[in-house]
C-alpha positions in Angstrom: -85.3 -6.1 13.6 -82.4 -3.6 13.7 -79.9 -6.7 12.3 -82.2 -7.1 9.8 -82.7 -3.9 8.2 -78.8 -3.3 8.3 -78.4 -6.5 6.6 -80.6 -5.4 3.6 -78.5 -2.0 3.7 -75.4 -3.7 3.3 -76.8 -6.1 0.7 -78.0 -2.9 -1.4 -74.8 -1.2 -1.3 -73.5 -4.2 -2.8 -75.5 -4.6 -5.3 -75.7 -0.9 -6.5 -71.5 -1.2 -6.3 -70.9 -3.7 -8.3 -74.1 -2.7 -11.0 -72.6 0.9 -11.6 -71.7 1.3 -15.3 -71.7 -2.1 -16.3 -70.7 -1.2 -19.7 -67.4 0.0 -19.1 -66.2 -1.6 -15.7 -62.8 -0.3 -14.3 -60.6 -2.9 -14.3 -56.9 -2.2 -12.6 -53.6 -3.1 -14.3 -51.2 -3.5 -13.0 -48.9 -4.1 -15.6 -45.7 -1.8 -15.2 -43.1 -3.8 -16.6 -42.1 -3.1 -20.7 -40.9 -5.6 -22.9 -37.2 -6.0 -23.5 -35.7 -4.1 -26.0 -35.3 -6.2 -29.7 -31.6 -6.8 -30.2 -31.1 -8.9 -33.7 -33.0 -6.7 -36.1 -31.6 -6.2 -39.7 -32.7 -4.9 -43.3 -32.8 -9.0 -45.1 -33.1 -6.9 -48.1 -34.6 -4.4 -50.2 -36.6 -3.0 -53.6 -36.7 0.0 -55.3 -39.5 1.0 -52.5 -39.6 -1.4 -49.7 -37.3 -2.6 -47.0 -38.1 -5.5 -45.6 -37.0 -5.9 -41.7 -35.8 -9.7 -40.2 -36.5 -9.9 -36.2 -37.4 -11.7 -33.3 -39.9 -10.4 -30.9 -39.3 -10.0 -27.2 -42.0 -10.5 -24.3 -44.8 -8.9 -22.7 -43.1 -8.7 -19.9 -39.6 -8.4 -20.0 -38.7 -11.5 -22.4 -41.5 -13.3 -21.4 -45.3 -13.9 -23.0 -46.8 -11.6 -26.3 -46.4 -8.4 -26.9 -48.6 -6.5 -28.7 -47.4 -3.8 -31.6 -43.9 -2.7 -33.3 -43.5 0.7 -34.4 -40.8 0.8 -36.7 -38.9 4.5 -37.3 -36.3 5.1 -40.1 -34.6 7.9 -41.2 -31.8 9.1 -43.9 -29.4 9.9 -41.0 -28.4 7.8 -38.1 -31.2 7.0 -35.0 -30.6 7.2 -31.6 -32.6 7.2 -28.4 -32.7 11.0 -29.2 -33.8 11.5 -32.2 -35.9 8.7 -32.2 -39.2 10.1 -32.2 -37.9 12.6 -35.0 -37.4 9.7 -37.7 -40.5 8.5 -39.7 -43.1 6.3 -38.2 -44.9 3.1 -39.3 -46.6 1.1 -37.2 -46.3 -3.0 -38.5 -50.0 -4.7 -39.3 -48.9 -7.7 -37.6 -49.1 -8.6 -34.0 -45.8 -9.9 -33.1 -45.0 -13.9 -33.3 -44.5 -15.7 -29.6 -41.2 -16.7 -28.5 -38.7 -16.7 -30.4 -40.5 -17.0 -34.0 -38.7 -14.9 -36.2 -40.9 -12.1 -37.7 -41.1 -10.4 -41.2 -42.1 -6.7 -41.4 -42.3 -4.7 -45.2 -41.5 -0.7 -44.9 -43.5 0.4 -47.8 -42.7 3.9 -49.4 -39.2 4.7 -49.8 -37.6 6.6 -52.1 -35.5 4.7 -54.6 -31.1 4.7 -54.3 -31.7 5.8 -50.3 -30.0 4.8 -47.9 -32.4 4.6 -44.6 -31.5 3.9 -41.4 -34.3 1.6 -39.4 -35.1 0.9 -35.5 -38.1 -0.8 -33.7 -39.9 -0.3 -30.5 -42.0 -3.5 -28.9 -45.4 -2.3 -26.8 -47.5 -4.8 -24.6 -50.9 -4.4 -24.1 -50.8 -2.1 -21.4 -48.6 0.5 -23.7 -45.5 -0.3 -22.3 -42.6 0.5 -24.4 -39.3 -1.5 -24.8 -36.5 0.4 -24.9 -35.1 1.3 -28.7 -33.6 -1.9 -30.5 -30.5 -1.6 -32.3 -30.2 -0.2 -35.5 -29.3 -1.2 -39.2 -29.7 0.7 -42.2 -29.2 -0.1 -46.2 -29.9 1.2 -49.2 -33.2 0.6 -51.9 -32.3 -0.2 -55.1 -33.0 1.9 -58.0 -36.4 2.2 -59.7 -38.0 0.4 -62.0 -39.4 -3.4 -63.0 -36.9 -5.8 -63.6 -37.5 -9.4 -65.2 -34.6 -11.7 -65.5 -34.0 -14.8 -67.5 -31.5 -17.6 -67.4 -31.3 -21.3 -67.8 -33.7 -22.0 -65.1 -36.5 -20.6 -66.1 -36.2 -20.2 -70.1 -35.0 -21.9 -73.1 -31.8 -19.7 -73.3 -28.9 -22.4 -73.8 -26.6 -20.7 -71.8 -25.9 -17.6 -69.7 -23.9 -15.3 -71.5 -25.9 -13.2 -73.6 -24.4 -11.1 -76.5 -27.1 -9.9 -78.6 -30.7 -9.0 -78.8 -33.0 -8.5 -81.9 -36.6 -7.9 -82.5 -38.8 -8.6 -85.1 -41.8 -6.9 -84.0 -42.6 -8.4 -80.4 -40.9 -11.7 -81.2 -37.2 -11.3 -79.6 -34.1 -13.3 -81.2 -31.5 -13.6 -78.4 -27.9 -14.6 -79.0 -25.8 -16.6 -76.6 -22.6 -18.4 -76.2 -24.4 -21.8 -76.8 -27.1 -20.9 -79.3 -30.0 -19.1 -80.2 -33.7 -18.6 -78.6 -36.6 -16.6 -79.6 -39.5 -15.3 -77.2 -42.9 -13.7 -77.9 -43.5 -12.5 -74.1 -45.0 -15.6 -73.7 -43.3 -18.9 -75.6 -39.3 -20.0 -75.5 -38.0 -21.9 -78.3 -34.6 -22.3 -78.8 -34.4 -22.3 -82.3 -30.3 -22.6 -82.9 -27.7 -24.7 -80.3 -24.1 -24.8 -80.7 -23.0 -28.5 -79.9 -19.9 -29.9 -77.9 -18.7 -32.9 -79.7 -16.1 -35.0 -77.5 -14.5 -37.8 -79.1 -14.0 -41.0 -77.4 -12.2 -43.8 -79.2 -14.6 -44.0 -82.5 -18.2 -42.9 -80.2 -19.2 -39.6 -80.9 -20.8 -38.5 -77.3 -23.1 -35.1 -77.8 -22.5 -33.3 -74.7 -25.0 -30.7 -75.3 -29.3 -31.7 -76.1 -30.2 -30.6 -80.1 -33.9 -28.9 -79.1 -34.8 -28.5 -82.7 -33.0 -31.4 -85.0 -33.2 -29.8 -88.1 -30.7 -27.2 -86.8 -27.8 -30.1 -85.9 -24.3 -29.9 -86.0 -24.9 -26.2 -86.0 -21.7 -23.8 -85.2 -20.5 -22.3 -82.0 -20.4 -19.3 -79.8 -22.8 -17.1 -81.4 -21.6 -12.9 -81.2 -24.5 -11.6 -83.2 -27.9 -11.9 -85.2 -29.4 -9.8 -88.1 -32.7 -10.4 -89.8 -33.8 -10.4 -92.9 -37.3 -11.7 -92.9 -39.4 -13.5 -90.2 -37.9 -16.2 -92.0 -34.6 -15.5 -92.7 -32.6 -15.2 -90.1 -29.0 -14.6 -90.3 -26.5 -15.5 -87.3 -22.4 -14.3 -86.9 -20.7 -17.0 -84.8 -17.1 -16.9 -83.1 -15.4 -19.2 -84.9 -17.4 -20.6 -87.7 -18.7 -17.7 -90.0 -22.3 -16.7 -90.7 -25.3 -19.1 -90.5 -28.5 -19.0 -92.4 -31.4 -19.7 -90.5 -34.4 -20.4 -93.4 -37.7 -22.0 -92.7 -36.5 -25.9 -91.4 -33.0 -25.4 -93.1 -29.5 -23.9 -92.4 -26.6 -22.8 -94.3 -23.2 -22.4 -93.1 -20.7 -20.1 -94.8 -17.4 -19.7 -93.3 -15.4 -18.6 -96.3 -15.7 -17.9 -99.9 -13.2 -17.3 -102.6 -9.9 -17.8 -100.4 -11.5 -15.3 -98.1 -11.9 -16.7 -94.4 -14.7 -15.2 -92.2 -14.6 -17.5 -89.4 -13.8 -15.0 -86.8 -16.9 -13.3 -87.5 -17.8 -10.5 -85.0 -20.4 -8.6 -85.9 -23.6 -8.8 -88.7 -25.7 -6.0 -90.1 -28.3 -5.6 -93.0 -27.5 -2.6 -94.9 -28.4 -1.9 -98.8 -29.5 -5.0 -99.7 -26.5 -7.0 -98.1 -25.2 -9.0 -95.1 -22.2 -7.1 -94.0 -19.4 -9.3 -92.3 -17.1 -7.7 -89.5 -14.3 -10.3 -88.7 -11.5 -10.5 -86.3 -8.7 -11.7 -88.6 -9.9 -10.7 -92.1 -11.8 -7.0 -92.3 -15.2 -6.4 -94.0 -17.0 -8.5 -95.7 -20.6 -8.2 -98.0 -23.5 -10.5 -99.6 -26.0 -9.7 -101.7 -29.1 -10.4 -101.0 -31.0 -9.9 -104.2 -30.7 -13.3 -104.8 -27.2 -13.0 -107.0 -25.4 -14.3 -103.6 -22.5 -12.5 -104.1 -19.4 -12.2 -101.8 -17.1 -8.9 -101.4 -14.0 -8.4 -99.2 -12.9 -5.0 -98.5 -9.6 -3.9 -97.2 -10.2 -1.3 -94.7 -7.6 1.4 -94.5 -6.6 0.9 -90.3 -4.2 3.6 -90.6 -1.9 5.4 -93.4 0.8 3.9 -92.0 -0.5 0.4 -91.7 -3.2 -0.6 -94.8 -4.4 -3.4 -94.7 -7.6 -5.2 -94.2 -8.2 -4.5 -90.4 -9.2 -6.1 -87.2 -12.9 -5.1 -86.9 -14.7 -5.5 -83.2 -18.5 -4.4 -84.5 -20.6 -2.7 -86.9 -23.1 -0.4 -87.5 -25.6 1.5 -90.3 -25.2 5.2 -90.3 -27.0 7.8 -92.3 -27.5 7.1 -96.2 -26.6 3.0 -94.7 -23.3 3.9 -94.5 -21.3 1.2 -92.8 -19.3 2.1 -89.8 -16.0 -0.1 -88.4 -14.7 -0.2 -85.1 -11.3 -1.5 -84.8 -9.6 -3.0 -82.7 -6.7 -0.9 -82.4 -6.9 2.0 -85.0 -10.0 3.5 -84.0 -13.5 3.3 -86.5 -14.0 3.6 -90.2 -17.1 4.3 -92.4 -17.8 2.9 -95.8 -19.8 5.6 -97.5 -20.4 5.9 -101.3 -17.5 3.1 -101.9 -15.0 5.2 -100.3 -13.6 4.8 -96.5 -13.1 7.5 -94.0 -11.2 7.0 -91.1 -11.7 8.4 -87.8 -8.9 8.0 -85.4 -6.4 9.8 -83.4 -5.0 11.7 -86.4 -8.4 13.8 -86.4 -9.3 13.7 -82.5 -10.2 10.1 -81.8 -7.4 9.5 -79.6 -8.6 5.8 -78.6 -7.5 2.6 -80.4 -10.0 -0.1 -79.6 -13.7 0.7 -80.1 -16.1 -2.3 -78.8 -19.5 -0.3 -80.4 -21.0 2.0 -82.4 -24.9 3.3 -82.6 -25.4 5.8 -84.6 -28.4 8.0 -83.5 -29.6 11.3 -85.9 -26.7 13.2 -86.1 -24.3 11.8 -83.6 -22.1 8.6 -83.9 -21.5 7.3 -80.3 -18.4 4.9 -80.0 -17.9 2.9 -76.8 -13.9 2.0 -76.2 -12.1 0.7 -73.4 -11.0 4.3 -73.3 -15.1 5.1 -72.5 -17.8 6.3 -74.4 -16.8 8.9 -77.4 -19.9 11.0 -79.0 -18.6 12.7 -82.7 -21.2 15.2 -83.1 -20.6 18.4 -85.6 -17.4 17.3 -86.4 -16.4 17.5 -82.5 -15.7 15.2 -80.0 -17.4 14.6 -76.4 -15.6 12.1 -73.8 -17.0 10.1 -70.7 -15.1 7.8 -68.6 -15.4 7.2 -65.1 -14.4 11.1 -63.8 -18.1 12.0 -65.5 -20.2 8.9 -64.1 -19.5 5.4 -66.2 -18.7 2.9 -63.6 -15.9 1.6 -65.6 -13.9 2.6 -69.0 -14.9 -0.3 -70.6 -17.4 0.0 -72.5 -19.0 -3.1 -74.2 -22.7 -1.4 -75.4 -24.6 1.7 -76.0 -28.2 2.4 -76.9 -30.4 5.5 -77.3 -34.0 5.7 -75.7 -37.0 7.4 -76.9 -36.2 10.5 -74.8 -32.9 10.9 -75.7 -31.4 9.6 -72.7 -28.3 7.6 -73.5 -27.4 4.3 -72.0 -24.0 3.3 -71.6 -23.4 -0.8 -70.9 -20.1 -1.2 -69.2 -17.8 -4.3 -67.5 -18.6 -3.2 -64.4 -22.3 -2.0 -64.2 -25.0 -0.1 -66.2 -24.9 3.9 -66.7 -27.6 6.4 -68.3 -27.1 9.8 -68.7 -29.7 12.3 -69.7 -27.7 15.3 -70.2 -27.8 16.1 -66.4 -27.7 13.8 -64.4 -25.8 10.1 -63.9 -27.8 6.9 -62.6 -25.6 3.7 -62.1 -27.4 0.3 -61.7 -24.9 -2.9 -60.8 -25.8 -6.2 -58.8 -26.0 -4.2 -55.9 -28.3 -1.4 -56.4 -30.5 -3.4 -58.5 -31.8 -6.8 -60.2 -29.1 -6.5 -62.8 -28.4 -10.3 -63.2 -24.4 -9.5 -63.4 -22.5 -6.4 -64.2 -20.9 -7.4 -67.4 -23.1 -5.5 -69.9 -22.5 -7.6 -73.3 -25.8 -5.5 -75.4 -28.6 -3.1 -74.7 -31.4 -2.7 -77.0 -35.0 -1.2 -77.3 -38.1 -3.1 -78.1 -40.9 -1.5 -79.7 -42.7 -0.9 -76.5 -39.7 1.0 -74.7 -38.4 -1.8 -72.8 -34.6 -2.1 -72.2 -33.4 -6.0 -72.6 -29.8 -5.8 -71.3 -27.4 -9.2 -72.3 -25.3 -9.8 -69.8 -22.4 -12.0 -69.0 -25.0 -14.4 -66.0 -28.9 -13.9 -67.9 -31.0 -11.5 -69.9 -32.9 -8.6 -68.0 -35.9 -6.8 -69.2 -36.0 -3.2 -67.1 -38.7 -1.2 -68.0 -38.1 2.1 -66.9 
């Protein structure tokens, strides 16, 4: 009897031990040993706002199994086993990959043109930490929204952009090989230049004709002015202007004995096309339907007249006509008479490459920088103040005032404070060769470059 009733104690002790508190039992872990610290992290690359971290994840235990969580840090200044826990945290969504599966993780909510420095911790499930990984850093690119077209994923016939014209939302954008136009939505590449090889008597076109009507059209194309929404007037490199009307084209690349082949620049001014060549000065046509050519000889110097080597053009007030030069500084047609500005009044550089003109200031970039004549004085940037190079190849004006400064070496605006520099390597700028910058109606930048066209909307 006594066996039996110590047999039923036992079996009650049991029962009430291994009943107690069945909704949370105690389960013991064991589990001491951390993963192994991640070795191969690195910043793959970044945005104006995100980092975006490449690594491979190490074990549960040691380098072996899952782990569980990363907890990224990153800081402006350097990370160490120190200051570790004094950087900023973020703790990565994703459980980590097995093995040796590379893994992704995005570091949202930078600050733009910041350099960060960035190190991971690996946990297991039993909150073991690894050890601090080692650490890379790099720098997010500047703000804003960048869109980039090229050859692969627009009708633009080739890659060196040199002008940019609007007719409402409808964009006209001049290349080296032709002409396109784009609505936001729909390419069409209205204009090609063509490459004609000769081989024995078989003419070979190495170059597609999109639009046949436009054939055996001119070359390199410098610049575009518009008339109309249907007549659309193009400056080429080599073979004068070209009238683009409706489904036909007219070519003019001289008139009188006067040669305008080297054509460099168009603009639409008083009721004429105005012609800026390379070899021959400054040319007009009426466009009142009397189709009437002018040459002018523009007074370079006092000591050198003559009809002058002109790089650009531009409309000022009153549609006066401005010159730049390409080695006596700029001129301005005003009521029939030419004023030169150059380094007998304070211009003191030769070659201007543009001219905007914007209320009461005349902005001229040079390969000397950018030049502001404002009150009958004269302001000076170059590279000491914040350009990123002295050659400066286009200029524009925003909305706010802000001026933007297009350069061979990168992209500069300056709003009267402060400097911000965009090149390939702070930002989506397609190349650094800035050939045009100009404003659409909606406040969009569309920068022609020397590798694609970028939109950056500020």
């Amino acid at each position: 009897m006594k066996k039996i009733l110590v047999l039923m104690l036992i079996t009650a002790m049991i029962f009430v031990s291994c009943t107690d508190d069945e909704s949370n039992p105690i389960i013991p872990n064991d589990d001491t040993v951390a993963p192994s610290a991640i070795t191969d992290l690195s910043v793959a690359f970044t945005t104006g706002d995100a980092a975006t971290l490449y690594l491979t994840a190490t074990g549960d235990d040691g380098l072996l199994g899952r782990a569980r969580t990363y907890e990224v840090r990153y800081s402006t200044s350097m990370i160490d086993s120190a200051s570790y826990f004094q950087a900023q945290h973020y703790i990565a969504p994703d459980q980590p990959n097995v093995g040796t599966a590379a893994d992704t993780i995005v570091v949202p909510n930078l600050f733009p043109n910041t350099k960060y420095y960035f190190a991971v911790k690996i946990a297991d499930e039993a909150a073991n930490w690894s050890p601090i990984s080692n650490i890379d850093s790099a720098t997010t690119l500047q703000g804003g929204t960048w869109t980039v077209y090229n050859i692969s994923n627009s009708e633009i016939p080739l890659n060196i952009i040199t002008d940019v014209q609007f007719d409402g939302a409808l964009k006209y954008i001049a290349t080296s090989g032709g002409v396109s136009t784009f609505d936001n939505t729909t390419w069409d590449m209205i204009y090609e230049s063509r490459s004609i090889a000769f081989i024995d008597t078989t003419i070979i076109a190495l170059d597609t004709i999109i639009d046949t009507m436009y054939n055996n059209t001119p070359n390199f194309v410098n610049s575009i002015a518009i008339e109309s929404s249907s007549r659309i007037w193009i400056g080429t490199q080599e073979s004068g202007v070209a009238l683009l009307e409706g489904d036909s084209i007219q070519t003019y690349s001289s008139h009188d004995t006067e040669s305008i082949t080297s054509t460099q620049d168009i603009v639409i001014a008083q009721e004429k096309l105005w012609v800026g060549t390379l070899n021959n000065g400054l040319h007009s046509f009426t466009l009142d339907g009397s189709d009437v050519w002018e040459q002018f000889d523009v007074p370079i110097n006092p000591n050198f007249p003559g009809s002058g080597k002109i790089n650009c053009l531009s409309t000022g007030v009153n549609n006066a006509i401005w010159a730049g030069l390409n080695l006596f500084g700029a001129t301005v047609l005003d009521n029939s008479l030419f004023t030169n500005y150059s380094d007998a009044n304070g211009f003191i550089n030769g070659q201007v490459l543009e001219i905007v003109t914007s209320e009461n200031k005349v902005l001229f970039g040079t390969d000397g920088g950018v030049y502001i004549f404002e009150n009958n004085g004269w302001i000076n940037f170059t590279t000491v103040d914040g350009l990123p190079d002295n050659v400066v190849l286009a200029l524009a004006v925003d909305a706010q005032g802000t001026y933007w400064f297009g350069t061979r070496e990168g992209l500069a605006s300056f709003d009267g404070l402060d400097w911000t520099v965009y090149t390939t390597s702070n930002s989506y700028l397609p190349d650094n060769q800035i050939n045009s910058l100009n404003f659409d109606m909606f406040g969009n930048l569309w920068i022609g470059t020397q590798n694609g066209l970028a939109k950056f909307t500020i």
